[in-house]
PDB file of N, H, CA, C and O in Angstrom:
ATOM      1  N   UNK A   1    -200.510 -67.157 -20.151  1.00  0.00           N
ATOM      2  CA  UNK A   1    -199.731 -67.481 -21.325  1.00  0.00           C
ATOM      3  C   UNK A   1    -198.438 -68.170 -20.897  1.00  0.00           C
ATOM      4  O   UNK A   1    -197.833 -68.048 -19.832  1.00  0.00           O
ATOM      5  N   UNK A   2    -198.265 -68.619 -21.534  1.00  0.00           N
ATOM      6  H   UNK A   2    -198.757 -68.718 -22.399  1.00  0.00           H
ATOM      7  CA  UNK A   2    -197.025 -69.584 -21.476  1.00  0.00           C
ATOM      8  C   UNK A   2    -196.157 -70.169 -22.800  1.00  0.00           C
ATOM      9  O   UNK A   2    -196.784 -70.209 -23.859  1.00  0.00           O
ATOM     10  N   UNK A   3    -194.830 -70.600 -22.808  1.00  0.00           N
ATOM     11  H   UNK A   3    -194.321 -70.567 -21.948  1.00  0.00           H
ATOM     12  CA  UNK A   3    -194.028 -71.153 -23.951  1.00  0.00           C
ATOM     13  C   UNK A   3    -193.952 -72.589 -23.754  1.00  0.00           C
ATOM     14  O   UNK A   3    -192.925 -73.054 -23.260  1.00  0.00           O
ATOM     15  N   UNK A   4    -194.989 -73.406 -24.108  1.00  0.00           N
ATOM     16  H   UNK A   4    -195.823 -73.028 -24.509  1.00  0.00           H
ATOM     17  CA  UNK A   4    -195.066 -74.576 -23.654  1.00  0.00           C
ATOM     18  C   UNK A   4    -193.866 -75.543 -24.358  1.00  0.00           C
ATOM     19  O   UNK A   4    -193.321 -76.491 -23.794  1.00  0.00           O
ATOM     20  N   UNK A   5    -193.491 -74.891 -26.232  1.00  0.00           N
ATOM     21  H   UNK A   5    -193.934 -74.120 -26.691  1.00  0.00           H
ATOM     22  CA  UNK A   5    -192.750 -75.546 -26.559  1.00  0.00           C
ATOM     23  C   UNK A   5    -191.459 -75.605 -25.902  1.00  0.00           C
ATOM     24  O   UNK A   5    -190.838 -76.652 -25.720  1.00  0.00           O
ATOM     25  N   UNK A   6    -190.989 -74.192 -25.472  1.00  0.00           N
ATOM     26  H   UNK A   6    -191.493 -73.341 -25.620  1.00  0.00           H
ATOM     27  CA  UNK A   6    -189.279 -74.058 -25.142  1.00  0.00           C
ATOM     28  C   UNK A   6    -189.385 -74.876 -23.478  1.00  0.00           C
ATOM     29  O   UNK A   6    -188.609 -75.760 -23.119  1.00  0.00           O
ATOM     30  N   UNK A   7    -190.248 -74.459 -22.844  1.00  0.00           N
ATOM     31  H   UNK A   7    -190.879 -73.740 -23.137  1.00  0.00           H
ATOM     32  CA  UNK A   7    -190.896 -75.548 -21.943  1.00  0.00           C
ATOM     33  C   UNK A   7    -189.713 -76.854 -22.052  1.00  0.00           C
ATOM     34  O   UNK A   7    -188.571 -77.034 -21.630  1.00  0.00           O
ATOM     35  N   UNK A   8    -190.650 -77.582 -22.827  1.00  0.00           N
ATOM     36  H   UNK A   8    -191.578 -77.436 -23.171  1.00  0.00           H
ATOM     37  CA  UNK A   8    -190.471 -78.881 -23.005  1.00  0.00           C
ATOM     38  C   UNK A   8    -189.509 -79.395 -23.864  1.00  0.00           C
ATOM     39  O   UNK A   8    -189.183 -80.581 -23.799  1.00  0.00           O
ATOM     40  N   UNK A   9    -188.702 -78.116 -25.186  1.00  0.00           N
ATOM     41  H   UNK A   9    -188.967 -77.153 -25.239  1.00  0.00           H
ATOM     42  CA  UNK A   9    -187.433 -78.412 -25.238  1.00  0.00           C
ATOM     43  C   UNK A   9    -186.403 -78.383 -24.317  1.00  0.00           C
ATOM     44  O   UNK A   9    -185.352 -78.991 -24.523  1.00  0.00           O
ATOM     45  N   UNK A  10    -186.643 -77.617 -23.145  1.00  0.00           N
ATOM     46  H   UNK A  10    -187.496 -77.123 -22.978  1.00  0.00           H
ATOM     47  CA  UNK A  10    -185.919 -77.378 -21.949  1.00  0.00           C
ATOM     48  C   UNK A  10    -185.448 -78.793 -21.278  1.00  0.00           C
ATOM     49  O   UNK A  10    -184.358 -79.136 -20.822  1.00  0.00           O
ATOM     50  N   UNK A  11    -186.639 -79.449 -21.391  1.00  0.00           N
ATOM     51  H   UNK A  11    -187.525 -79.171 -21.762  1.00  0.00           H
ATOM     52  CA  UNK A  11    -186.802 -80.633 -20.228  1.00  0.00           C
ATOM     53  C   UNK A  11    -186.224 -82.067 -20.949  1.00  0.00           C
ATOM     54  O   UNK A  11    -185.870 -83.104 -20.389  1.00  0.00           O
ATOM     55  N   UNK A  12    -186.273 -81.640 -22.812  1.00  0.00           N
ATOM     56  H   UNK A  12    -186.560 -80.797 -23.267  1.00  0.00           H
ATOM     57  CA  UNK A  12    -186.036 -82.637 -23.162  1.00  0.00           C
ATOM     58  C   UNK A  12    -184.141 -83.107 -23.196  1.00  0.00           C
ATOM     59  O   UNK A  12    -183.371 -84.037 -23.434  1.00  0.00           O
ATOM     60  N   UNK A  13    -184.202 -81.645 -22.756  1.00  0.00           N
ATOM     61  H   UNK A  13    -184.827 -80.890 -22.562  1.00  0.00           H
ATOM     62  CA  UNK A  13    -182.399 -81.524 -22.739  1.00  0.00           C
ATOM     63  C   UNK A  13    -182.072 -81.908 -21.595  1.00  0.00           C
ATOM     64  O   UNK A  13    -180.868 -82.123 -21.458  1.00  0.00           O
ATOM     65  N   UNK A  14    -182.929 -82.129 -20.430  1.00  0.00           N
ATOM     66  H   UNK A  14    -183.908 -81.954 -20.541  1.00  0.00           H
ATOM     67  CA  UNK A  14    -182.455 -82.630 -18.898  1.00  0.00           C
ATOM     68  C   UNK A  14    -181.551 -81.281 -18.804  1.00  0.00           C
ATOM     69  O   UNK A  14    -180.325 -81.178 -18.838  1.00  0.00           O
ATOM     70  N   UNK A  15    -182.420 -80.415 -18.691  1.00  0.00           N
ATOM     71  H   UNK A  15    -183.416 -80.499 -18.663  1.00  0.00           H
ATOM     72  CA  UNK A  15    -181.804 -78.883 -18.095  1.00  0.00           C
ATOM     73  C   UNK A  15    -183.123 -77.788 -17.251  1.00  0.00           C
ATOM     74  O   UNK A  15    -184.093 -77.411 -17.908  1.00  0.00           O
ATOM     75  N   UNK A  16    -183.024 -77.557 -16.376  1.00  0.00           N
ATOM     76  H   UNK A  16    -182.236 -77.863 -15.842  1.00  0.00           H
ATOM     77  CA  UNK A  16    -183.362 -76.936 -15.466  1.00  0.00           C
ATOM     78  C   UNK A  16    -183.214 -75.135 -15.911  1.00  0.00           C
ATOM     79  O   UNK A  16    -182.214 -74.666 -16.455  1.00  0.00           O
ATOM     80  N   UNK A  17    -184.334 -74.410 -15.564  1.00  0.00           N
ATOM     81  H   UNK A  17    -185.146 -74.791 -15.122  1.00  0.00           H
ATOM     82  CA  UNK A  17    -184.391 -73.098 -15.606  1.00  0.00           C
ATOM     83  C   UNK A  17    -183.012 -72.663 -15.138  1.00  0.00           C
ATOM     84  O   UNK A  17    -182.253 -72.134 -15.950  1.00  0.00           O
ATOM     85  N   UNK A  18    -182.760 -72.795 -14.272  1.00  0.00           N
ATOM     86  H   UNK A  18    -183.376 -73.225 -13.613  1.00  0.00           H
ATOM     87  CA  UNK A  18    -181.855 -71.929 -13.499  1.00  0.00           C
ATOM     88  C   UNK A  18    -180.223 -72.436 -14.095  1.00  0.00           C
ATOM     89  O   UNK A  18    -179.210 -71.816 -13.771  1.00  0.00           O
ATOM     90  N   UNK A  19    -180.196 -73.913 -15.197  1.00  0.00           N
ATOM     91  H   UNK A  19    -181.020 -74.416 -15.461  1.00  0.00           H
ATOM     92  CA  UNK A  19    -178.965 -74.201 -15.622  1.00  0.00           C
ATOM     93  C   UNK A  19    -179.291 -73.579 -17.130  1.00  0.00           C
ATOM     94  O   UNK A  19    -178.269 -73.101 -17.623  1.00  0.00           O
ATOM     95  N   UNK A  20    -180.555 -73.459 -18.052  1.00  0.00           N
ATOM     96  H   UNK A  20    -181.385 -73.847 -17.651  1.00  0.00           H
ATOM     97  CA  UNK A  20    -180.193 -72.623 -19.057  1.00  0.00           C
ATOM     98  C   UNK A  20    -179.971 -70.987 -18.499  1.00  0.00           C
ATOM     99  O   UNK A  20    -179.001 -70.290 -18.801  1.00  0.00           O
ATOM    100  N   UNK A  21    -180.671 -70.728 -17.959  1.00  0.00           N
ATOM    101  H   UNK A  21    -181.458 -71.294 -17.714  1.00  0.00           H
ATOM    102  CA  UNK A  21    -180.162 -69.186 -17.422  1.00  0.00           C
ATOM    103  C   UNK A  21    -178.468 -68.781 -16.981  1.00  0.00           C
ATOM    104  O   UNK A  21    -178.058 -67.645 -17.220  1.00  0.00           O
ATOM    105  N   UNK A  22    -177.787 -69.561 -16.489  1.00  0.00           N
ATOM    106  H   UNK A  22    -178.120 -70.484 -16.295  1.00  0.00           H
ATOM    107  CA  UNK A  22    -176.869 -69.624 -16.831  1.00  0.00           C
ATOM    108  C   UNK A  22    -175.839 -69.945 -17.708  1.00  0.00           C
ATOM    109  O   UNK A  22    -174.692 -69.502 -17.772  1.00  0.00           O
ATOM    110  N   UNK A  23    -176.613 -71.059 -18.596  1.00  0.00           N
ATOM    111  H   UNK A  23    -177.545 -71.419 -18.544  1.00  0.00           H
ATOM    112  CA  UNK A  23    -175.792 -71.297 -19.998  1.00  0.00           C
ATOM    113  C   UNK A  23    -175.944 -69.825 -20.903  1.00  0.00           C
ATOM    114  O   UNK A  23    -175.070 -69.598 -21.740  1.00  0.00           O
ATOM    115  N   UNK A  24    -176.800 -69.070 -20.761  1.00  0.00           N
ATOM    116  H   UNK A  24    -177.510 -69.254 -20.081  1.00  0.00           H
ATOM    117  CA  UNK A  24    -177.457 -67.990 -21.432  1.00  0.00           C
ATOM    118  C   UNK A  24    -176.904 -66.921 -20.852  1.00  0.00           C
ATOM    119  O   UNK A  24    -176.955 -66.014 -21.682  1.00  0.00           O
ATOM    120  N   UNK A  25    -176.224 -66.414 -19.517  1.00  0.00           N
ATOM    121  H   UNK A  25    -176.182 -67.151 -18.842  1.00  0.00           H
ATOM    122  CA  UNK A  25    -175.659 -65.896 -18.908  1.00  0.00           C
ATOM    123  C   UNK A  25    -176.898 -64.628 -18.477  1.00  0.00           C
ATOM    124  O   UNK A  25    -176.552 -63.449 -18.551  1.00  0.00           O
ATOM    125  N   UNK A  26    -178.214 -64.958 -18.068  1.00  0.00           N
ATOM    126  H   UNK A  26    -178.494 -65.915 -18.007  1.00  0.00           H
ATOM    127  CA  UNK A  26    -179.122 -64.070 -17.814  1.00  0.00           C
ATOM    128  C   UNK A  26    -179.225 -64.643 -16.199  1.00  0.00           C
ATOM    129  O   UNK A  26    -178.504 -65.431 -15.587  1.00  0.00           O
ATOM    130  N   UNK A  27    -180.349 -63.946 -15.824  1.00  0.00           N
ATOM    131  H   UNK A  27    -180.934 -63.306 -16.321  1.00  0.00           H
ATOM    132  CA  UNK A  27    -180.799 -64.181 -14.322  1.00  0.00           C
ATOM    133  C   UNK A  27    -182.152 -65.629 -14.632  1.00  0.00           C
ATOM    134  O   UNK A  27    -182.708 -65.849 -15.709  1.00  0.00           O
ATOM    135  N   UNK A  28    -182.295 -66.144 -13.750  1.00  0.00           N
ATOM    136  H   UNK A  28    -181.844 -65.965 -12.876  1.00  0.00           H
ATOM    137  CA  UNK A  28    -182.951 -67.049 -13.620  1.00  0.00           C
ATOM    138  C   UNK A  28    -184.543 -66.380 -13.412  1.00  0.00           C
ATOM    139  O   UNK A  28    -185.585 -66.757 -13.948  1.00  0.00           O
ATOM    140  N   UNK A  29    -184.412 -65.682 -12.806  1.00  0.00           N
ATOM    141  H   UNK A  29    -183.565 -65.376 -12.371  1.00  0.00           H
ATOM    142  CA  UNK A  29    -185.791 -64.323 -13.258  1.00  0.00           C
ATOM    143  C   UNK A  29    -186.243 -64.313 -14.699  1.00  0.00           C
ATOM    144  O   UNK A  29    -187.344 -64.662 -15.123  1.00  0.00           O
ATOM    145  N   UNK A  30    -185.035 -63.776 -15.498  1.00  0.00           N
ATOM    146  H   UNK A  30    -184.140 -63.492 -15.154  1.00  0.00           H
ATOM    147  CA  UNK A  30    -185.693 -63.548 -16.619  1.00  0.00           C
ATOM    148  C   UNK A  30    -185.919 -64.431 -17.703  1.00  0.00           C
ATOM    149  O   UNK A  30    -186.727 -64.377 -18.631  1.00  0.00           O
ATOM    150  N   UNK A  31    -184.843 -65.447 -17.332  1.00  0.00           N
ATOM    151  H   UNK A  31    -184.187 -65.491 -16.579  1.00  0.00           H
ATOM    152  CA  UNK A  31    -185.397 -66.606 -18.303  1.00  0.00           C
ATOM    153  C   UNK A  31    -186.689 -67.580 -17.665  1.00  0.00           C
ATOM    154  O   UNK A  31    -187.213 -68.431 -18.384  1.00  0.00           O
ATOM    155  N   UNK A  32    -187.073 -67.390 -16.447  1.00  0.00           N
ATOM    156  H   UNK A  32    -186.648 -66.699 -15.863  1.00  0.00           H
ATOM    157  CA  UNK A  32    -188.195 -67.575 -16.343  1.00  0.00           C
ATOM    158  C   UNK A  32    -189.661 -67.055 -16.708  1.00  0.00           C
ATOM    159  O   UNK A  32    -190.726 -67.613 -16.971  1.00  0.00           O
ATOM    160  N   UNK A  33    -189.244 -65.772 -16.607  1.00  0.00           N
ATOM    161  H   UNK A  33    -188.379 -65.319 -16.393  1.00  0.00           H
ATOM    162  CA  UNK A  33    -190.179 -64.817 -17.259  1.00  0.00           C
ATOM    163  C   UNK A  33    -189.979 -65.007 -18.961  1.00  0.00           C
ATOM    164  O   UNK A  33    -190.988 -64.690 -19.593  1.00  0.00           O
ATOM    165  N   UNK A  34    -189.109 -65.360 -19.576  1.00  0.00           N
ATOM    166  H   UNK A  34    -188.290 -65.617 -19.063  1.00  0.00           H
ATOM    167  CA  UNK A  34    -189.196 -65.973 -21.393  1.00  0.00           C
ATOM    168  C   UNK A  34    -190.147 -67.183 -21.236  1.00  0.00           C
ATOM    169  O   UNK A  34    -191.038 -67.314 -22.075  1.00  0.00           O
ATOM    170  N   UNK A  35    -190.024 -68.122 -20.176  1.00  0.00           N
ATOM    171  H   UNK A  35    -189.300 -68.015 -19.494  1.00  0.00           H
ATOM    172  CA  UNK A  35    -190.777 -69.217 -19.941  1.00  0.00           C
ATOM    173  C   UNK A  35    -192.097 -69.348 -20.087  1.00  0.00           C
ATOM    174  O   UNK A  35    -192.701 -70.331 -20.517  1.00  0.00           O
ATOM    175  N   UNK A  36    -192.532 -68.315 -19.712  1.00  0.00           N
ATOM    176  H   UNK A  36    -192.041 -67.517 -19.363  1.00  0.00           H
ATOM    177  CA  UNK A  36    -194.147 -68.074 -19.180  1.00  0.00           C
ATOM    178  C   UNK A  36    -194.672 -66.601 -19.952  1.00  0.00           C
ATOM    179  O   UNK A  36    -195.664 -65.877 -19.875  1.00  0.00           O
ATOM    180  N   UNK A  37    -193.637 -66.619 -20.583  1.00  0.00           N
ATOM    181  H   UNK A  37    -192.831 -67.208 -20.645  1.00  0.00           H
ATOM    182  CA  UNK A  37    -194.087 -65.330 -21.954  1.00  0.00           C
ATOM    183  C   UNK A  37    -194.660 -63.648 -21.375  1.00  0.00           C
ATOM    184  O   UNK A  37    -195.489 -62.834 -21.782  1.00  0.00           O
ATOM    185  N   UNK A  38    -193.852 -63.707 -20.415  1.00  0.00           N
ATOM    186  H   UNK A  38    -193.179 -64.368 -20.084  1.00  0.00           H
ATOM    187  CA  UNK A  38    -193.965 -62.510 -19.699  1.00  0.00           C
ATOM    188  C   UNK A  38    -193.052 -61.108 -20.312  1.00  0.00           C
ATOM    189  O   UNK A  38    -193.221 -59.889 -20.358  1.00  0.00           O
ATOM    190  N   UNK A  39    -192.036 -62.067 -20.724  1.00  0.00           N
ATOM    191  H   UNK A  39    -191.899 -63.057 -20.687  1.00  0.00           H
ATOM    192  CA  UNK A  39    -191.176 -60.811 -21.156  1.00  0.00           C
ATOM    193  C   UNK A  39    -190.549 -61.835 -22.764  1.00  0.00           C
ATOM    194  O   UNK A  39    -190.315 -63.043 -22.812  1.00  0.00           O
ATOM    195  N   UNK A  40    -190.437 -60.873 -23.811  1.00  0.00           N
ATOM    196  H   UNK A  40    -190.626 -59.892 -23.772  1.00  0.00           H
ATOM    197  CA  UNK A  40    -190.001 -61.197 -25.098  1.00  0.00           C
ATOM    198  C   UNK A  40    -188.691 -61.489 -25.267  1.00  0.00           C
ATOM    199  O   UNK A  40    -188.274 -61.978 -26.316  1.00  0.00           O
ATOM    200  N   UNK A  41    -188.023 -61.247 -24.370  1.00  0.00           N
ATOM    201  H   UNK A  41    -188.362 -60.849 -23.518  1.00  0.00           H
ATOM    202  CA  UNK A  41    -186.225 -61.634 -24.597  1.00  0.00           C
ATOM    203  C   UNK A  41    -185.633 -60.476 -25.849  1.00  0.00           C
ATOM    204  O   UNK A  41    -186.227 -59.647 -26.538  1.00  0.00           O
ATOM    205  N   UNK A  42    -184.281 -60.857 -25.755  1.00  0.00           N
ATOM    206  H   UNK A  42    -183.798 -61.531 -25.195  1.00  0.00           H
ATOM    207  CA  UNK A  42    -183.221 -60.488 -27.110  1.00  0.00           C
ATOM    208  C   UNK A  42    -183.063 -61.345 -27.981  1.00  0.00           C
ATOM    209  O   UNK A  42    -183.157 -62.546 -27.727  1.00  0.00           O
ATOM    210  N   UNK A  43    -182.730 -60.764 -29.439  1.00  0.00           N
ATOM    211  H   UNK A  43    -182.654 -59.788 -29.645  1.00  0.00           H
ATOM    212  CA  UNK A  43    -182.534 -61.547 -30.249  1.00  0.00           C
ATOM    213  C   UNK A  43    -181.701 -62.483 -30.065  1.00  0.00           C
ATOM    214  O   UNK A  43    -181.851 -63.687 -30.269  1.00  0.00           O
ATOM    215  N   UNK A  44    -180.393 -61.658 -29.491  1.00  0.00           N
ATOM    216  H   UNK A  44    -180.271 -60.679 -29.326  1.00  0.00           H
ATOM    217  CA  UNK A  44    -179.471 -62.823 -29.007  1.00  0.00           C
ATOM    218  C   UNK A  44    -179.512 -63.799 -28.484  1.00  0.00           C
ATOM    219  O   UNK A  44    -178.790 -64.794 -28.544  1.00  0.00           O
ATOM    220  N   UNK A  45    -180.826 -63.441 -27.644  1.00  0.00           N
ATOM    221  H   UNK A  45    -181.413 -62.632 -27.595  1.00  0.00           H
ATOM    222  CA  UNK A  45    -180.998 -64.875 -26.878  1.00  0.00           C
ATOM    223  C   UNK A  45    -181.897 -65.984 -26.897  1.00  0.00           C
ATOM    224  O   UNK A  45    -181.917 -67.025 -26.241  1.00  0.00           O
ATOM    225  N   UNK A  46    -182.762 -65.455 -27.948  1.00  0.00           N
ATOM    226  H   UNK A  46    -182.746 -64.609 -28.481  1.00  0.00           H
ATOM    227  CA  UNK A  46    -183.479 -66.494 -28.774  1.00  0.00           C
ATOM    228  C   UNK A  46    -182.363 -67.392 -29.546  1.00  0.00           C
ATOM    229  O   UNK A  46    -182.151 -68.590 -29.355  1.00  0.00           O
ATOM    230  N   UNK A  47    -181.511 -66.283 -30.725  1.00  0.00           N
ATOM    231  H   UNK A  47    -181.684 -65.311 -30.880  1.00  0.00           H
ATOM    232  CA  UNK A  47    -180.106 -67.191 -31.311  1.00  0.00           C
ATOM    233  C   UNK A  47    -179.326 -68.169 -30.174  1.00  0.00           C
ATOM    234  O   UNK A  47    -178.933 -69.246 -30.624  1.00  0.00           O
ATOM    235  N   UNK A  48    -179.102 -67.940 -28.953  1.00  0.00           N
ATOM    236  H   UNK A  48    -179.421 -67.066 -28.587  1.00  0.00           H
ATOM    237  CA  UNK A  48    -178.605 -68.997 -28.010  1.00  0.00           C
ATOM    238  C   UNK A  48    -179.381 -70.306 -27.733  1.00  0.00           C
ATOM    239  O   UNK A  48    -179.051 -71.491 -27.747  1.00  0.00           O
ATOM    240  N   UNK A  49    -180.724 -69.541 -27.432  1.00  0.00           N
ATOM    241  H   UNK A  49    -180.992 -68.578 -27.421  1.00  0.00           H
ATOM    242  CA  UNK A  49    -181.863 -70.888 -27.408  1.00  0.00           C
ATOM    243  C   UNK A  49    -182.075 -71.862 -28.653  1.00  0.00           C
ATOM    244  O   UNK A  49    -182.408 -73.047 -28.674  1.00  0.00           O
ATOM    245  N   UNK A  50    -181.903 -71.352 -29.243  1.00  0.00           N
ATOM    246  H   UNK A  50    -181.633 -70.390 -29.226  1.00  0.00           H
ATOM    247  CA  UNK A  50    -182.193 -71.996 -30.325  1.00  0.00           C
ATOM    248  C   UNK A  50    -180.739 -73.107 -31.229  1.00  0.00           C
ATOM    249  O   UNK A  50    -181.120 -74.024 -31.957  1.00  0.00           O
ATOM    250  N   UNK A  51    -179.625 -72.928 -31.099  1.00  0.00           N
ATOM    251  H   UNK A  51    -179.316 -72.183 -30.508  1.00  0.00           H
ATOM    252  CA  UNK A  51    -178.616 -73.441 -31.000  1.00  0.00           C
ATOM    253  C   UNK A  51    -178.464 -74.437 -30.073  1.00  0.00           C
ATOM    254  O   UNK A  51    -178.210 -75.587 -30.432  1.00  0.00           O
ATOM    255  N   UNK A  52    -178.662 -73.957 -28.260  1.00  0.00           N
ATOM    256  H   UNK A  52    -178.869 -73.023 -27.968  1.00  0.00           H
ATOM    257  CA  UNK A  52    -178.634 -74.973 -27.409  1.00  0.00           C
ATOM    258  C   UNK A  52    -179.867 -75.788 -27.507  1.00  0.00           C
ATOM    259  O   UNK A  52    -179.627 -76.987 -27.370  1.00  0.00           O
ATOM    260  N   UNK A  53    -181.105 -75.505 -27.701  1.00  0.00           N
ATOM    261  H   UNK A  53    -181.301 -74.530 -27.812  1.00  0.00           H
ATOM    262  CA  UNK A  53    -182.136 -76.511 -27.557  1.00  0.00           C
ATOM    263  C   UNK A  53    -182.522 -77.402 -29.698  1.00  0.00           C
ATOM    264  O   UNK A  53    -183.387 -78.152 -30.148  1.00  0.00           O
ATOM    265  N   UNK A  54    -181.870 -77.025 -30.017  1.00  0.00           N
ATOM    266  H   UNK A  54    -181.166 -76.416 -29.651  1.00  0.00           H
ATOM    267  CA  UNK A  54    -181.897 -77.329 -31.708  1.00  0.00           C
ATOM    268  C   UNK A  54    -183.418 -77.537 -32.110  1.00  0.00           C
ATOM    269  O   UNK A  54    -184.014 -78.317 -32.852  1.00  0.00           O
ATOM    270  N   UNK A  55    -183.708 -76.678 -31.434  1.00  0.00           N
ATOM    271  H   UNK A  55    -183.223 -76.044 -30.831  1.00  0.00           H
ATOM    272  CA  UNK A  55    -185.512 -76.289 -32.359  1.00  0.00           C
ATOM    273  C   UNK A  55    -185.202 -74.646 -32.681  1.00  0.00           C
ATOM    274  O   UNK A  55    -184.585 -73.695 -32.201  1.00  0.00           O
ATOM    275  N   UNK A  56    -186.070 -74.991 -33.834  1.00  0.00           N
ATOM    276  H   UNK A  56    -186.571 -75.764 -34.224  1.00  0.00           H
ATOM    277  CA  UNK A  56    -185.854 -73.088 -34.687  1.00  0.00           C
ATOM    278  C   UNK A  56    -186.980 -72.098 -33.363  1.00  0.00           C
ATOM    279  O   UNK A  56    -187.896 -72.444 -32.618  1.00  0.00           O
ATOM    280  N   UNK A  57    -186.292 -70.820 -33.629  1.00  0.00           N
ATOM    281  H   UNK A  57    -185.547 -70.539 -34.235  1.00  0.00           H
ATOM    282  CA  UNK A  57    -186.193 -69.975 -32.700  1.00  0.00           C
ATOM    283  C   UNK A  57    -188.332 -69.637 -32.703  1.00  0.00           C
ATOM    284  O   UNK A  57    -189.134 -69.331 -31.820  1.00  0.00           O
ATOM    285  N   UNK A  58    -188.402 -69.812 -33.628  1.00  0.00           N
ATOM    286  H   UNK A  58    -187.751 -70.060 -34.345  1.00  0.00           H
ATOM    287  CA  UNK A  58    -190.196 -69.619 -33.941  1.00  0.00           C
ATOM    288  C   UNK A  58    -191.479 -69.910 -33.197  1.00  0.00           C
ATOM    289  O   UNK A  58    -192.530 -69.410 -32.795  1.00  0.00           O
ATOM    290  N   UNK A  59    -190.529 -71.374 -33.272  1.00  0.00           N
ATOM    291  H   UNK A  59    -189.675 -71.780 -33.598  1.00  0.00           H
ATOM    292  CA  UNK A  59    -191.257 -72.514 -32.530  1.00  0.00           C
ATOM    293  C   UNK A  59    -191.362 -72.109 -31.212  1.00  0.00           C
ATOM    294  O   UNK A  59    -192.450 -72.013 -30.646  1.00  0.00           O
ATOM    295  N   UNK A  60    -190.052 -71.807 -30.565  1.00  0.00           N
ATOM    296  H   UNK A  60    -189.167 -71.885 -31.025  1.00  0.00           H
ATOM    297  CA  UNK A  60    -189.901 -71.689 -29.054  1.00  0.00           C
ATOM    298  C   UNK A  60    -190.611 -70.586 -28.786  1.00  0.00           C
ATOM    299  O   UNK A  60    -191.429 -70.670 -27.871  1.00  0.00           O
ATOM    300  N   UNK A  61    -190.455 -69.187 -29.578  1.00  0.00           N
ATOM    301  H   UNK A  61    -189.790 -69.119 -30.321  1.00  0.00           H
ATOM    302  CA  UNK A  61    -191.274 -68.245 -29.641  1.00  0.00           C
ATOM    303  C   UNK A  61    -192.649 -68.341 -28.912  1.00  0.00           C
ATOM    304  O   UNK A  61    -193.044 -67.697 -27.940  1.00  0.00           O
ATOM    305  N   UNK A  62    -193.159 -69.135 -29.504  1.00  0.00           N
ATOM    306  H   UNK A  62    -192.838 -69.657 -30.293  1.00  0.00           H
ATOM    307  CA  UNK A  62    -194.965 -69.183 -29.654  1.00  0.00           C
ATOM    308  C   UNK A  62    -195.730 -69.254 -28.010  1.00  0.00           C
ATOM    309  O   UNK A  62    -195.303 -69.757 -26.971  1.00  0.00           O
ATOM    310  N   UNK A  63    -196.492 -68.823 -28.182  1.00  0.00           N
ATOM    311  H   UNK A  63    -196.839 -68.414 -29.026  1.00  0.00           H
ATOM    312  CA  UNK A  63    -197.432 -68.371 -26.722  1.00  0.00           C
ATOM    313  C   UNK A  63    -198.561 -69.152 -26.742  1.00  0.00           C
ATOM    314  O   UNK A  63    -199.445 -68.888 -27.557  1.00  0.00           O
ATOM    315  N   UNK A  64    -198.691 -70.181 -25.885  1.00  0.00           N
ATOM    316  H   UNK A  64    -197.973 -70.395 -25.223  1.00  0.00           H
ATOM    317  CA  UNK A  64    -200.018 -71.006 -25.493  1.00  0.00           C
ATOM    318  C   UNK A  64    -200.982 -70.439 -24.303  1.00  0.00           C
ATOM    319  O   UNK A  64    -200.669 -70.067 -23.172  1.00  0.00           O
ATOM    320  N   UNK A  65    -202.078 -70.490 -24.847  1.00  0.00           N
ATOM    321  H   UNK A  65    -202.332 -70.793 -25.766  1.00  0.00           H
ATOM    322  CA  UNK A  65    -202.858 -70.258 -23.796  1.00  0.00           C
ATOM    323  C   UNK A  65    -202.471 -70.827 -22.412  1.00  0.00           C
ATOM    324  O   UNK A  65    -201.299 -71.186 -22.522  1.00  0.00           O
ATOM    325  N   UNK A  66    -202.998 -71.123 -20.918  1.00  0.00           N
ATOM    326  H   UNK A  66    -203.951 -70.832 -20.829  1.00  0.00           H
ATOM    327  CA  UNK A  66    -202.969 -72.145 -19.793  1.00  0.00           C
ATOM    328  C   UNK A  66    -204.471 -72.360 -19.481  1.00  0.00           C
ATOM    329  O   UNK A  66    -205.342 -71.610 -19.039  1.00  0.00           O
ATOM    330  N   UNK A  67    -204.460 -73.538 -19.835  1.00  0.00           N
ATOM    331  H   UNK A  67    -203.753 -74.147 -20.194  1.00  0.00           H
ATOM    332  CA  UNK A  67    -206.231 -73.710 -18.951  1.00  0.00           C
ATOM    333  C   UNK A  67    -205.804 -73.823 -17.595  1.00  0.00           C
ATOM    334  O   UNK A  67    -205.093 -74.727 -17.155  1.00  0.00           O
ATOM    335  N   UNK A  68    -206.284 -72.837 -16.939  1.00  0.00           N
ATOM    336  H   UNK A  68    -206.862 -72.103 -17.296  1.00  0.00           H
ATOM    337  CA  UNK A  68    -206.871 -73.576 -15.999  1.00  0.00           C
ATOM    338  C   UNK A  68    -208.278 -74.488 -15.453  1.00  0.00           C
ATOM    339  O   UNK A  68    -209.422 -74.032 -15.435  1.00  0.00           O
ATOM    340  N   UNK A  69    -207.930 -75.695 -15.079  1.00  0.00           N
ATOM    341  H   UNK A  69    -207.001 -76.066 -15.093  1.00  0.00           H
ATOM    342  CA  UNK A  69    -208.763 -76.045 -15.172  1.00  0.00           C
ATOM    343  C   UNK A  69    -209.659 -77.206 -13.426  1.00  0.00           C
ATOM    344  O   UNK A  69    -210.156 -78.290 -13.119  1.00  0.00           O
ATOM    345  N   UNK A  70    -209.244 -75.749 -12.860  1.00  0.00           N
ATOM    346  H   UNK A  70    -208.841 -74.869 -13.110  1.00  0.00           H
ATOM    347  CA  UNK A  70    -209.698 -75.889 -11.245  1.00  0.00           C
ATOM    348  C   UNK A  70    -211.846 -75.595 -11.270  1.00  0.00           C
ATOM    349  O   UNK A  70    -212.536 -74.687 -11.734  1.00  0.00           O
ATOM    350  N   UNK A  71    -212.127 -76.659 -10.655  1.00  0.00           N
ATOM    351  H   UNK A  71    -211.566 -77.396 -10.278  1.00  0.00           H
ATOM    352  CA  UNK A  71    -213.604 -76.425 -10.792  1.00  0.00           C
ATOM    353  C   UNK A  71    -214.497 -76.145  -8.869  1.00  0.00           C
ATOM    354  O   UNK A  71    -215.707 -75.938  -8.774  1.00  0.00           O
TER     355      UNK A  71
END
């Protein structure tokens, strides 16, 4: 599983895991782990994401499957 949208709002901001994790004032651990939908976060920090990346908090929310697709 993965957050493919916050993903790619991430990237569209030309920001790096480890520079929102600090805009967010978390560990780069755990906003990696929000990344890849390992761990659900705080409200608060969905409200941060969602302010800094200006997509509603819902969107970023959402959990995509990952194909893999190694044969």
């Amino acid at each position: 599983m993965s957050r493919k949208k916050l993903q790619a709002a991430r990237k569209r901001k030309g920001l790096t895991q480890r520079a929102i994790a600090q805009i967010l004032g978390i560990s780069y651990h755990t906003y990696r782990s929000l990344e890849y939908a390992k761990y659900d976060g705080r409200v608060k920090t969905w409200d941060k994401l969602e302010d800094l990346l200006g997509v509603n908090q819902r969107e970023l929310r959402e959990k995509q499957e990952v194909k893999n697709d190694q044969t």
